[in-house]
C-alpha positions in Angstrom: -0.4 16.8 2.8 0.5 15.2 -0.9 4.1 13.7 -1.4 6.0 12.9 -4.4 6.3 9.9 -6.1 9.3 8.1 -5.4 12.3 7.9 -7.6 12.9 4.0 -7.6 15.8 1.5 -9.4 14.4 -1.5 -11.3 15.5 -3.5 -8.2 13.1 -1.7 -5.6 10.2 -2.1 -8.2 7.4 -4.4 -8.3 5.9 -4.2 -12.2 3.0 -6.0 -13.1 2.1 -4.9 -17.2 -1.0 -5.9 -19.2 -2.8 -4.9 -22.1 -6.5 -5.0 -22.2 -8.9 -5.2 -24.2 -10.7 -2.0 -23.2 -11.1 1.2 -23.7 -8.8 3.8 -21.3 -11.6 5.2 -19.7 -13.4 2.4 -18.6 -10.1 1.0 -17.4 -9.7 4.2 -15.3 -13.2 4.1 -13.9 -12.6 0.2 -12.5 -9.6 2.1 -10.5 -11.2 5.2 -9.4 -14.8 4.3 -8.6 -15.3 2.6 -5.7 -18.4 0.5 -6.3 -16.4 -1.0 -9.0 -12.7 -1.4 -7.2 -14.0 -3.1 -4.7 -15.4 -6.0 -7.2 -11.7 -6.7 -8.4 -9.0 -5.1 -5.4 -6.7 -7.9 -4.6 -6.1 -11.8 -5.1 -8.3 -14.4 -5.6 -10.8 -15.2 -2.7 -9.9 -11.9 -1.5 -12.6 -9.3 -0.8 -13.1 -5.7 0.3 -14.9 -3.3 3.1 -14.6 0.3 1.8 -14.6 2.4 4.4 -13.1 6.0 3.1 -12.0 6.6 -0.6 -11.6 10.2 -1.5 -11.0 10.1 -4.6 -8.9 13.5 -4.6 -5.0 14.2 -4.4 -4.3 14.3 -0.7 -7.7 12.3 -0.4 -7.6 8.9 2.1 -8.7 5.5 1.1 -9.5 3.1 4.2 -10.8 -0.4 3.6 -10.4 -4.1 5.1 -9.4 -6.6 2.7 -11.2 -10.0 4.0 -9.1 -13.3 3.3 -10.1 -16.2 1.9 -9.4 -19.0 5.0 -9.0 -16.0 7.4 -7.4 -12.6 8.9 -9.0 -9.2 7.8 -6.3 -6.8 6.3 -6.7 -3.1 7.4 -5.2 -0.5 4.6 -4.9 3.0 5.0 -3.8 5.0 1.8 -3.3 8.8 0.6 -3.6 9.3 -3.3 -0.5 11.2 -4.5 -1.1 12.0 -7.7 -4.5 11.5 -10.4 -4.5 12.5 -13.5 -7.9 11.2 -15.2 -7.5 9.0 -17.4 -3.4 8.6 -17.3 -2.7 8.1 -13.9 -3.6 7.0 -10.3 -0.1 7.3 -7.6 -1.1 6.5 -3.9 1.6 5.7 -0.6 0.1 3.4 1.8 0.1 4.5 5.4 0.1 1.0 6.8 2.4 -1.5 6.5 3.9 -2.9 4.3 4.8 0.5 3.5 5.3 1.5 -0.1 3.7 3.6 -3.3 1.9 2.1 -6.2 1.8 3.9 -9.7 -0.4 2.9 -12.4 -0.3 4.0 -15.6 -3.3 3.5 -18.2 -1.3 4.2 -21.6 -4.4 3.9 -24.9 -3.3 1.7 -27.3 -6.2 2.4 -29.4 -9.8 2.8 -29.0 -10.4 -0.8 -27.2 -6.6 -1.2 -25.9 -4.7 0.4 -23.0 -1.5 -0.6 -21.7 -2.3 -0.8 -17.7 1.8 -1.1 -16.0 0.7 -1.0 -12.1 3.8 -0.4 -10.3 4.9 -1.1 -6.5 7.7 1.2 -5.5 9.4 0.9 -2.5 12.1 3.2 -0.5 14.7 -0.1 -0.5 15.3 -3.2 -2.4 15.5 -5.2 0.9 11.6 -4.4 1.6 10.8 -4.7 -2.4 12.6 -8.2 -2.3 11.0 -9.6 1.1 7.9 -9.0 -0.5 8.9 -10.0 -4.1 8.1 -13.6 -4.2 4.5 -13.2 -3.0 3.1 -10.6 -4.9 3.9 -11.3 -8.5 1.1 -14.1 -8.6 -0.9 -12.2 -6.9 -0.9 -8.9 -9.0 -1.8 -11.4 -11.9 -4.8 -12.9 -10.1 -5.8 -8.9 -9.3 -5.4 -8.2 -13.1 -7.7 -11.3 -13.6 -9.7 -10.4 -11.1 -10.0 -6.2 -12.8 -10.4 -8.1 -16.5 -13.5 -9.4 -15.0 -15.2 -7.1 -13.8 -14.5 -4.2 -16.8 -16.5 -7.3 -18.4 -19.2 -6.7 -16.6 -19.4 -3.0 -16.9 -19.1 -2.9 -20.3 -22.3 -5.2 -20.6 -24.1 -2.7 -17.7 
């Protein structure tokens, strides 16, 4: 069961845009391969349990996020919409409940624009959840710049 991607207004949007200095398709392979997403998914001191990732439209991705002090995080996603190496849509199925988009544009051979979006059905839930996450998709992008260091050198 696949959905669409929803049609958002700037004001239900969450945007977090970087270029880095990497090629597109190593960029995509940090997102899509799971020995490498769980290295970098999330915020500083954050850290990951895989459980399911079906890599597929209509495929599920389960995993724990484990907090820094304390509180494990369970997550439950569908992916909506791949296309290798532009694109990567998913809708979580647990809450708090919106889509991310993220978009790997090449900007030459060792540059891609990566815009990671959070969309959300209202601006009420995109604002409630506003003032924590821009940091935090920062630290993640950190986090994702580190690690596409390391592959590079594997």
């Amino acid at each position: 069961m696949t959905s669409n991607i929803l049609s958002t207004i700037p004001n239900s949007e969450i945007v977090t845009t970087r270029v880095l200095n990497f090629p597109q398709e190593l960029i995509f392979k940090a997102w899509s391969e799971p020995e490498h997403l769980k290295n970098w998914w999330g915020p500083n001191g954050f850290t990951n349990t895989f459980h399911e990732f079906d890599f597929r439209e209509g495929g599920i991705w389960k995993f724990t996020m484990h907090g820094p002090e304390k509180g494990n995080y369970e997550n439950e996603c569908e992916f909506i919409k791949i296309e290798k190496p532009n694109l990567i849509a998913w809708k979580r199925h647990s809450k708090p409940l919106f889509q991310i988009l993220a978009t790997f544009e090449k900007v030459s051979e060792n540059q891609t624009k990566v815009v990671f979006k959070m969309l959300f059905e209202t601006v009420e839930e995109c604002q409630k959840l506003k003032p924590y996450v821009v940091d935090k998709n920062e630290e993640n992008f950190d986090k994702l710049e580190i690690e596409l260091v390391k592959m590079e050198l594997q």
